[in-house]
C-alpha positions in Angstrom: -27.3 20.4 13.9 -23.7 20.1 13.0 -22.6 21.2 9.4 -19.5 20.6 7.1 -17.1 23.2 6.5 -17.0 24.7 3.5 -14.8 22.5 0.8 -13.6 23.0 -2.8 -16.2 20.1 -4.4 -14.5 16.9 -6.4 -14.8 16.2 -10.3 -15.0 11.9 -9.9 -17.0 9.9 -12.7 -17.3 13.4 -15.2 -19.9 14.8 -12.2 -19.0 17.4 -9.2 -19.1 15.4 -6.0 -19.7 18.2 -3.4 -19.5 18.2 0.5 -23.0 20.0 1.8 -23.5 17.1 3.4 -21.0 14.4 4.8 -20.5 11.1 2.5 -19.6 7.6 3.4 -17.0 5.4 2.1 -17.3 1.6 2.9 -14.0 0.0 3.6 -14.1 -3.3 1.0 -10.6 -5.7 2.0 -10.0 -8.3 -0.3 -7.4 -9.4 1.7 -7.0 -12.6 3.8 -5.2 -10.5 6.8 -6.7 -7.5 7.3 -6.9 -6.9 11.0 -11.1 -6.5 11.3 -12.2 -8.1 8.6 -9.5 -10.1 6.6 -10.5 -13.1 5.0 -14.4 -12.7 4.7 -14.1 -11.3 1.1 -11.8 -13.5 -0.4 -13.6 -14.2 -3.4 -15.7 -12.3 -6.0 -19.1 -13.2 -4.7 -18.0 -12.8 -1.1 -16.7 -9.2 -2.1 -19.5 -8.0 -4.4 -22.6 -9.4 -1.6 -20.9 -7.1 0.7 -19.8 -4.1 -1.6 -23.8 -4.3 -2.3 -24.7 -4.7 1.5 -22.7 -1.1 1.8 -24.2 0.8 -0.9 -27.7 -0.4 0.4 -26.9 1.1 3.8 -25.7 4.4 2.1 -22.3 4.2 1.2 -21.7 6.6 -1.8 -17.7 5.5 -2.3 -16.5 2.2 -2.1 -12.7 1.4 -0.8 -11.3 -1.2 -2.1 -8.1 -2.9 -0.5 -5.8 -5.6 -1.7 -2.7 -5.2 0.1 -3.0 -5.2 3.9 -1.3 -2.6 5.7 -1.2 -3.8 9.2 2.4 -4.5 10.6 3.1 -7.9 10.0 0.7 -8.7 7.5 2.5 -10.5 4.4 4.1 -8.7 1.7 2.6 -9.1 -1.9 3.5 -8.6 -5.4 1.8 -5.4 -7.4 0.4 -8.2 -10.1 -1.2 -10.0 -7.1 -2.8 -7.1 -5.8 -4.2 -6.1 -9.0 -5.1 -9.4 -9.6 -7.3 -9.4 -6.4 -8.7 -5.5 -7.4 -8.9 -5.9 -11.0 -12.4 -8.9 -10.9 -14.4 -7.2 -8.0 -13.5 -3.5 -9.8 -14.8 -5.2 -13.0 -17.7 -6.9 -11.5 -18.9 -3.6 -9.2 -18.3 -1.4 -12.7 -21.1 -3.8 -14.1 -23.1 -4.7 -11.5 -23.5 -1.4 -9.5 -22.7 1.4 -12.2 -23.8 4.6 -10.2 -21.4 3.7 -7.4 -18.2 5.4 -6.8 -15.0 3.5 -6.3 -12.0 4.2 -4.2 -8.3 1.9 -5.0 -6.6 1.8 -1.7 -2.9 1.3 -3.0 0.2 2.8 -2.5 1.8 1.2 -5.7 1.6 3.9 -8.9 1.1 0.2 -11.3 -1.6 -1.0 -9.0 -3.2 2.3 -9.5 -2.8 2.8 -12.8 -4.6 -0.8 -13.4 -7.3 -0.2 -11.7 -8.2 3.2 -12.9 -8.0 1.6 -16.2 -10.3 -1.0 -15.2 -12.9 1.1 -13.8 -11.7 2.8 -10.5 -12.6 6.4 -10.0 -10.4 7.3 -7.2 -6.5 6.8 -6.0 -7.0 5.9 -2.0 -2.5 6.2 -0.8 -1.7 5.8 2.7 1.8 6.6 2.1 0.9 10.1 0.7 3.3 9.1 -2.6 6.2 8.4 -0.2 6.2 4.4 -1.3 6.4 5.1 -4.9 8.2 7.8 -6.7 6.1 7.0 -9.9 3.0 7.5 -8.1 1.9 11.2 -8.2 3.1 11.4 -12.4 0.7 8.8 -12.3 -2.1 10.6 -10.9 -1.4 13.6 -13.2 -1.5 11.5 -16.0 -5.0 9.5 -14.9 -6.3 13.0 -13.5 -8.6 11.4 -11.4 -9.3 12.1 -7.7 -6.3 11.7 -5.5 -6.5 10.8 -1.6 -3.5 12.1 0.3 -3.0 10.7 3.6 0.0 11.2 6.2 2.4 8.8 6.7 6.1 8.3 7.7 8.0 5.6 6.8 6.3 2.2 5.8 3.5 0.4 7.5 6.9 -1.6 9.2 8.3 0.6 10.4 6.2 3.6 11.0 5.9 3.3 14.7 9.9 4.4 15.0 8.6 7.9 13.5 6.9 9.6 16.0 9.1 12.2 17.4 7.0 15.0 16.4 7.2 18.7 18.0 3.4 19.3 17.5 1.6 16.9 16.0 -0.8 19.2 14.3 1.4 21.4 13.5 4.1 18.8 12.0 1.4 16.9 10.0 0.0 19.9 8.2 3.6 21.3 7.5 4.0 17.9 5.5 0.9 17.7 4.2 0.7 21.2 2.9 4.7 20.5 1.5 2.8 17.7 -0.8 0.3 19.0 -1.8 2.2 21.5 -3.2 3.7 19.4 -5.1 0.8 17.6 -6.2 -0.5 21.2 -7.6 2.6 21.8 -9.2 2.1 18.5 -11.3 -1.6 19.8 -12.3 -3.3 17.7 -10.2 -6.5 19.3 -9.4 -8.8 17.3 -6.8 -7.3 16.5 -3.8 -8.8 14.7 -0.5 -7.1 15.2 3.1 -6.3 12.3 5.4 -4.5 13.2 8.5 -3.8 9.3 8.6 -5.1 8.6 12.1 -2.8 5.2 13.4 -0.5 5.7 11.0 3.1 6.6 12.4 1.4 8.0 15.1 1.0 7.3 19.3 -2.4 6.4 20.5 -1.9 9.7 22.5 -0.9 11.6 19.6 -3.9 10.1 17.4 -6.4 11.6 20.2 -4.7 15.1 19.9 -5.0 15.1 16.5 -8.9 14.1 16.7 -9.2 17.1 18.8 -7.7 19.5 16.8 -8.5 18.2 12.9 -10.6 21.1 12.0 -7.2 23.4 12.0 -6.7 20.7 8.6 -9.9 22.8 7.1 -6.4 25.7 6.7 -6.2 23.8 2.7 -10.1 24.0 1.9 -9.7 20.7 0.8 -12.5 18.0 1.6 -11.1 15.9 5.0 -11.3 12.1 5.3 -11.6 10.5 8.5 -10.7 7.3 8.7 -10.9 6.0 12.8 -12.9 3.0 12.0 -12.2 -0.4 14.7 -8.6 1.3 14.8 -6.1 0.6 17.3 -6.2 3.9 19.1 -10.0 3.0 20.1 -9.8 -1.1 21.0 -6.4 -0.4 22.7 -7.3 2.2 24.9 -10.3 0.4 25.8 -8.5 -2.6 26.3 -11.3 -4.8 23.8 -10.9 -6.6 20.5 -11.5 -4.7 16.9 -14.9 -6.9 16.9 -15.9 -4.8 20.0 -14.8 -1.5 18.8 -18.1 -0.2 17.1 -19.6 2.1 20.0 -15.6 3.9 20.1 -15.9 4.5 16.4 -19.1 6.0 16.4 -18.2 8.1 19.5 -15.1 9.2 17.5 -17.2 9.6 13.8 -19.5 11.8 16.0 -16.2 14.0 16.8 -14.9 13.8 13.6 -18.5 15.3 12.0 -18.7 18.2 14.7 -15.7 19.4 13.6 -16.9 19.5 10.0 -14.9 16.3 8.5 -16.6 15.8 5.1 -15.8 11.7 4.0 -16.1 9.1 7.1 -14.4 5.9 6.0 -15.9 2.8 7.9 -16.6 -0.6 8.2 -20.2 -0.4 9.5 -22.2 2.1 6.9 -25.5 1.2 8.3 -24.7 2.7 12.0 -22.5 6.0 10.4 -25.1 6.4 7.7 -27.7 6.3 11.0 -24.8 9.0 12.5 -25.1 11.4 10.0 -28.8 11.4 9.7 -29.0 12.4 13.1 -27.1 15.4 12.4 -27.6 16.5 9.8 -30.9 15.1 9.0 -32.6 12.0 6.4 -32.5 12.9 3.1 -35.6 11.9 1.4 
């Protein structure tokens, strides 16, 4: 039986969110050009069927995305992302009260919205490196605050991978922001080493391997692999074909004590984690 390692627990929604056991967070894109599933929640209904279909299979976060961050996906104004967040936010708040949602944004105004509107967490894949506003922001909200590693912008990202050990390198900047996320009085803070993100595919596999030395901040990890590049290149397949990778890779990221996977397919993680660490009744 694997176990999680041992992680300060999360005030989200007035209630302690705590780590015992690991928790799922369904990816929701309400984008038209997101590279596995872009397009197929366009509209409220389409989003809400499928935010429901997640929580049914045992998602206990929802992640919601308006702005595509694959390279070369189309740039959009912060009004037209909230304006794609804001209805399905509004609608889930209603509809689904008990569930927990995640704004995957990088904007400080997006944020800020959708908090307002009924959001519980701030997902940023830029780590606040894309908006100077954004970590005042989170201090002012004091909600939740995902901090994942990045360099440079979802363009141009790729050109900044010249790192002397990638562990190493990544936990030196991540530890450098969260300090400064403490100093601000931000309290509850989530690790993402930010697999894909201004990283090789070979780098991406070292860092799999080595994650748990990330447990160093005794903050809860996220581990988001799911249909990723580093899986359906290597293998040489589409994204479509990439579920049996990502479950070999969520099965790594659980044995070494990762505590939020962050997938596309809830029903076979959910399935993943029972296994280990056994059904809940």
């Amino acid at each position: 039986m694997f176990r999680t390692y041992p992680t300060q627990t999360i005030r989200v929604k007035g209630k302690l969110l705590t780590f015992g056991r690991p928790v799922i967070m369904g990816i929701l894109n309400v984008t038209p050009d997101s590279f596995y599933d872009g397009g197929r929640h366009n509209t409220v209904d389409q989003a809400f069927l499928h935010a429901q279909q997640l929580v049914d299979e045992g998602a206990a976060i929802i992640d919601i995305g308006a702005y595509s961050s694959r390279p070369g996906a189309a740039d959009i104004t912060a009004q037209e992302e909230i304006n794609r967040s804001l209805p399905i936010i509004q609608r889930l708040c209603k509809e689904l009260p008990d569930v927990i949602l995640s704004i995957d944004t990088f904007r400080a105004d997006v944020a800020k919205a959708c908090i307002h509107a009924g959001a519980h967490i701030i997902n940023d894949i830029s780590g606040g490196n894309l908006d100077k506003n954004m970590y005042a922001t989170v201090a002012e909200l004091q909600v939740p605050y995902i901090l994942m590693h990045m360099r440079g912008t979802p363009e141009t990202m790729q050109q900044h991978t010249d790192y002397t050990d990638i562990v190493t390198d990544v936990a030196t900047e991540l530890g450098e922001r969260i300090a400064t996320l403490r100093a601000l009085g931000i309290k509850d803070i989530i690790v993402d080493a930010g697999f894909g993100f201004a990283k090789t595919i070979a780098q991406n596999y070292e860092l799999l391997g080595r994650i748990d030395e990330l447990h160093y901040f005794g903050l809860p990890l996220l581990g988001g692999i799911s249909r990723k590049s580093m899986i359906y290149k290597k293998l040489g397949i589409t994204p479509e074909e990439a579920l049996n990778g990502t479950t070999a890779l969520n099965t790594l990221l659980l044995e070494r004590g990762v505590q939020i996977l962050r997938v596309h397919d809830v029903k076979e993680t959910k399935q993943l984690v029972d296994m280990f660490f056994g059904k809940q009744v």
